[in-house]
MDAnalysis code that builds the backbone (N, CA, C; Angstrom):
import MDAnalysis as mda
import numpy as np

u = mda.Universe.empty(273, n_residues=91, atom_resindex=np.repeat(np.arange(91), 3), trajectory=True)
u.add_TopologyAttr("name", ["N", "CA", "C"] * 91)
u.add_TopologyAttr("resid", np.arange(1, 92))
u.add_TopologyAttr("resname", ["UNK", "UNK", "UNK", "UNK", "UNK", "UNK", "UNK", "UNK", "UNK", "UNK", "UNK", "UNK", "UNK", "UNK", "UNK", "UNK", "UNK", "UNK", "UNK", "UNK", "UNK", "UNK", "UNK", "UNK", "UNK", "UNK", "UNK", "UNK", "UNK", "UNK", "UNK", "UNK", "UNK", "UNK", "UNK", "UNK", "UNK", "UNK", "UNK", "UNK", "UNK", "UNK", "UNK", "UNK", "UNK", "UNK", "UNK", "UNK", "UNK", "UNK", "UNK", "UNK", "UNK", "UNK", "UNK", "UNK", "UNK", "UNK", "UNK", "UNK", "UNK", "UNK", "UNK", "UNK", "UNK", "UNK", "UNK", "UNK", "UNK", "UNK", "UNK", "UNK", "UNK", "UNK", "UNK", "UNK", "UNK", "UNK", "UNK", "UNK", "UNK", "UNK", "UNK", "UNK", "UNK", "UNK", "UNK", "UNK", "UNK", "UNK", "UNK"])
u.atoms.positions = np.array([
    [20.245, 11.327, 43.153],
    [20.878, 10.889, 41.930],
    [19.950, 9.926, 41.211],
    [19.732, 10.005, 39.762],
    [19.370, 9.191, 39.294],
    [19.962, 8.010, 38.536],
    [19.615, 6.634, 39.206],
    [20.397, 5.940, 38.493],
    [19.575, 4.988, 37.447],
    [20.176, 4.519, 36.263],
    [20.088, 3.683, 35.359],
    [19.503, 5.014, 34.279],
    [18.742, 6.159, 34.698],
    [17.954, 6.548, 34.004],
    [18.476, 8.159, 32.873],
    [19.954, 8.028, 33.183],
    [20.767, 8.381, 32.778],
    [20.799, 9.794, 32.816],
    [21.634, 10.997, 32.217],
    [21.854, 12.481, 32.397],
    [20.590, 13.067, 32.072],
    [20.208, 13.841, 32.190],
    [19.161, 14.599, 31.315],
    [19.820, 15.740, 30.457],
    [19.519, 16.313, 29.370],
    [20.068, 16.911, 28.420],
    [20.221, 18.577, 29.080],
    [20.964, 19.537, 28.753],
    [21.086, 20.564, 29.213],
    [20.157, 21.566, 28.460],
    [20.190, 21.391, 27.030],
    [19.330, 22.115, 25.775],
    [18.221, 21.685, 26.012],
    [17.898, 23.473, 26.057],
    [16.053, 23.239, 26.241],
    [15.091, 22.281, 25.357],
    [15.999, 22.680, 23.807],
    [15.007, 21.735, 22.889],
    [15.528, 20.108, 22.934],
    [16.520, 19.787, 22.956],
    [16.696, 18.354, 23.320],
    [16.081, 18.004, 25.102],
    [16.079, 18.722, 25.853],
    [15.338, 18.444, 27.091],
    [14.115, 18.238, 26.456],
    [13.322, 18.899, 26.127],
    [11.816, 18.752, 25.701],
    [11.437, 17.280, 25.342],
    [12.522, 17.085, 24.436],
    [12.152, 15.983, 23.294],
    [12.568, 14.505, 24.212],
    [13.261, 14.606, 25.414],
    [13.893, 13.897, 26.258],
    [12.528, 13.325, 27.208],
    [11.956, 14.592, 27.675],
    [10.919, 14.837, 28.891],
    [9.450, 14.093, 28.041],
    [9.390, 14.252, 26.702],
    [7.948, 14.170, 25.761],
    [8.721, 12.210, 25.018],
    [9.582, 11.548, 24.886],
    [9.734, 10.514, 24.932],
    [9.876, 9.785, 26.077],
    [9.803, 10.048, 27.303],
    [10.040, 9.296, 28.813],
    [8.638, 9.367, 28.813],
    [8.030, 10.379, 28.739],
    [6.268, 10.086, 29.161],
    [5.704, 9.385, 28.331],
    [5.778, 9.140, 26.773],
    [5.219, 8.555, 26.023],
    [5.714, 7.378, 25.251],
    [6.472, 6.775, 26.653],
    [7.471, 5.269, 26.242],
    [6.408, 4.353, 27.263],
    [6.423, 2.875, 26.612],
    [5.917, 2.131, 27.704],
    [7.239, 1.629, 28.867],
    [8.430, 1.775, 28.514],
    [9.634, 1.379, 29.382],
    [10.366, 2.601, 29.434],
    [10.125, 3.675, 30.445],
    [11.008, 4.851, 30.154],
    [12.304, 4.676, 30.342],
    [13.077, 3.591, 30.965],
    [14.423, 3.663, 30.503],
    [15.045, 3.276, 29.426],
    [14.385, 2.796, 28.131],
    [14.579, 1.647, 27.141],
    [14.278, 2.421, 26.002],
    [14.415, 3.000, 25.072],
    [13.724, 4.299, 24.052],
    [13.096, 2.649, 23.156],
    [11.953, 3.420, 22.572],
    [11.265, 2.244, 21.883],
    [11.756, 2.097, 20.134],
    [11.732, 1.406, 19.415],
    [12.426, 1.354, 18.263],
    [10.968, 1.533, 17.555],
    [11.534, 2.510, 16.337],
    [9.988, 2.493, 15.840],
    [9.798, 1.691, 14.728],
    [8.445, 1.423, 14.356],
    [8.146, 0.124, 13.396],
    [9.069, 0.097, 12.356],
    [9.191, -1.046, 12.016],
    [9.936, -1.429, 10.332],
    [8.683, -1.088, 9.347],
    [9.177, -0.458, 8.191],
    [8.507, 0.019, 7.088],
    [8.407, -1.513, 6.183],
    [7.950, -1.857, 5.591],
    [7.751, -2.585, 4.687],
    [8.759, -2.547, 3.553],
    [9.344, -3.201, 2.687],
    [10.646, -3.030, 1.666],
    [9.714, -2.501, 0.415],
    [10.420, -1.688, 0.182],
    [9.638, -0.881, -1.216],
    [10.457, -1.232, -2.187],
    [9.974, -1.536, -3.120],
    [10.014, -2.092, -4.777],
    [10.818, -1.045, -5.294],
    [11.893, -1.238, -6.338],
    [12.566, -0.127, -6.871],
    [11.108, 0.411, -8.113],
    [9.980, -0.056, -8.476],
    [9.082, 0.277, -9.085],
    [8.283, 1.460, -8.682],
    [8.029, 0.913, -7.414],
    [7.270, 1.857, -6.505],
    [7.990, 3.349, -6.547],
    [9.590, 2.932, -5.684],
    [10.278, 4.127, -5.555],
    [10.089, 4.687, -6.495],
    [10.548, 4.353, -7.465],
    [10.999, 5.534, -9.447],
    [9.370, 6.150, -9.428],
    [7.742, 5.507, -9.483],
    [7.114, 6.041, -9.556],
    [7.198, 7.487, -8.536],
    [7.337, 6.819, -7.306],
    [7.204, 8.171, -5.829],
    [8.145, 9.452, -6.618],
    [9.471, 8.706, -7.024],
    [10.200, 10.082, -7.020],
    [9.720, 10.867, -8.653],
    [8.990, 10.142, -8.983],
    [8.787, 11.109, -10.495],
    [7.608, 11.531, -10.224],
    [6.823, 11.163, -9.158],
    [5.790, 12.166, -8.447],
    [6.066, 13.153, -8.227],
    [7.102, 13.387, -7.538],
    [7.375, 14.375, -6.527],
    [8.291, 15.336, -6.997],
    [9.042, 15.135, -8.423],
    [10.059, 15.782, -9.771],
    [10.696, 16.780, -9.130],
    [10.437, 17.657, -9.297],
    [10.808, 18.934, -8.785],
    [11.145, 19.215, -7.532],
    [10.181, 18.996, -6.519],
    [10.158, 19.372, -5.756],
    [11.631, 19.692, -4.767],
    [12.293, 18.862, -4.738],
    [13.043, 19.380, -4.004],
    [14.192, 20.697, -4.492],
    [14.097, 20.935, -5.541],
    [14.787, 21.791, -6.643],
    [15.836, 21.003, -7.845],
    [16.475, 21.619, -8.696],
    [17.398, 21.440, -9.703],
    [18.799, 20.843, -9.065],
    [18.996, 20.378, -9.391],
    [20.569, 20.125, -9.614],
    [21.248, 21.399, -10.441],
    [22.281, 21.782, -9.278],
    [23.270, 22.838, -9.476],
    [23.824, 22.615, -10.692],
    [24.299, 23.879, -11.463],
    [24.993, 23.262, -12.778],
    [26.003, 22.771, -12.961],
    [27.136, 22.932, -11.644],
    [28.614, 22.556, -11.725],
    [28.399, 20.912, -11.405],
    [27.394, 20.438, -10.659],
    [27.081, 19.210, -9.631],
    [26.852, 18.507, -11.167],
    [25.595, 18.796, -12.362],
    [25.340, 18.454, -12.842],
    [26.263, 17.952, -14.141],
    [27.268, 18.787, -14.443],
    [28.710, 18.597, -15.402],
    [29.334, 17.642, -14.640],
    [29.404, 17.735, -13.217],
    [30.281, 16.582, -12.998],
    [29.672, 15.279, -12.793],
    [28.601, 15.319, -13.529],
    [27.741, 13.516, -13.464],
    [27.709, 12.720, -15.225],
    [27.913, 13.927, -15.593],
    [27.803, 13.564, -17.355],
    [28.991, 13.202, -17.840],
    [28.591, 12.634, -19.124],
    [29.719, 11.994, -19.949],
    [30.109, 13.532, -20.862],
    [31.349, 13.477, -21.284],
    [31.522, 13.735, -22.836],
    [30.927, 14.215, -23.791],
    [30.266, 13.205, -23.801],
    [29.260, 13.089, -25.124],
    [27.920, 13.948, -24.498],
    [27.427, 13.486, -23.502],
    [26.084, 14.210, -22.835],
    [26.593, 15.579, -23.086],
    [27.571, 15.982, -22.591],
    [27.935, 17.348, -22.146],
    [27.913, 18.143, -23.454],
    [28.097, 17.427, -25.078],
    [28.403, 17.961, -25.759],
    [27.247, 17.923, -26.575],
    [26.257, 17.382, -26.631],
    [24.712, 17.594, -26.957],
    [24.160, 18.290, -26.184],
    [24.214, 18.422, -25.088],
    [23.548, 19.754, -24.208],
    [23.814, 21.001, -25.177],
    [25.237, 21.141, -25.034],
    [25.618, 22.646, -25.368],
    [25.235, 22.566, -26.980],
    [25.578, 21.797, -27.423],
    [24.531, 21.359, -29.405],
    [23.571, 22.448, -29.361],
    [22.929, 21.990, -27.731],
    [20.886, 22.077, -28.158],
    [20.880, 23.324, -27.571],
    [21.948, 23.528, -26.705],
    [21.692, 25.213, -26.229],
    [22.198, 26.246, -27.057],
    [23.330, 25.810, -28.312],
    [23.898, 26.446, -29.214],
    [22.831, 27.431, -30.374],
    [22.463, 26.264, -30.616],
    [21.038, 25.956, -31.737],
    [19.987, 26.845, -31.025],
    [19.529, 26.942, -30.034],
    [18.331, 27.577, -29.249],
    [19.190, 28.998, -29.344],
    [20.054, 29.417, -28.924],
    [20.280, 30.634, -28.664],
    [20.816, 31.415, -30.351],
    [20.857, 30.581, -31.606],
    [20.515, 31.429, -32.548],
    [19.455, 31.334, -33.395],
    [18.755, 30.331, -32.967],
    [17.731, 30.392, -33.353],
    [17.031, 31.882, -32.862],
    [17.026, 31.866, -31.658],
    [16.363, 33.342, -31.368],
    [17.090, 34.838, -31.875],
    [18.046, 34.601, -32.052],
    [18.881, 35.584, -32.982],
    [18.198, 35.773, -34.719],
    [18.340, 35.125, -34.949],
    [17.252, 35.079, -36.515],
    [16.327, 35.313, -36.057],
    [15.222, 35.172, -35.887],
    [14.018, 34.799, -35.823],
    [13.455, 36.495, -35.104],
    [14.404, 37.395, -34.466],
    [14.052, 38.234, -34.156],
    [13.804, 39.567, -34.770],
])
């Protein structure tokens, strides 16, 4: 029996990850806490995430109606009104 050093996991992939943190702890019964990051600036952040824009994809359109005002909602459809006869003439 092992004591203090607690169950070992039954799942192969949580076993792995169990077996690969006990070998690469300096206290294998104690899991090690990993470093504190430094506090990031809401400056910093807004730059990172307008780096990165897209990337994770769009905002759904129903997600996106339910974040807007009124008024937003009703200049959107203005500018999509306007765009979609504009291309009607113009053709």
């Amino acid at each position: 029996m092992t004591i203090g050093k607690g169950k070992r996991p039954r799942d192969p992939n949580q076993l792995a990850k169990w077996i690969v943190d006990q070998s690469t702890s300096e206290h294998p019964i104690q899991e090690q806490e990993a470093p504190k990051a430094p506090p990031v600036s809401p400056e910093s952040l807004s730059q990172y995430m307008a780096q990165i824009g897209r990337k994770g994809g769009q905002i759904g359109g129903k997600r996106r109606l339910k974040t807007m005002t009124r008024v937003q909602r009703q200049k959107v459809a203005a500018k999509a009104a306007r765009a979609r006869w504009k291309k009607r003439h113009s053709s």
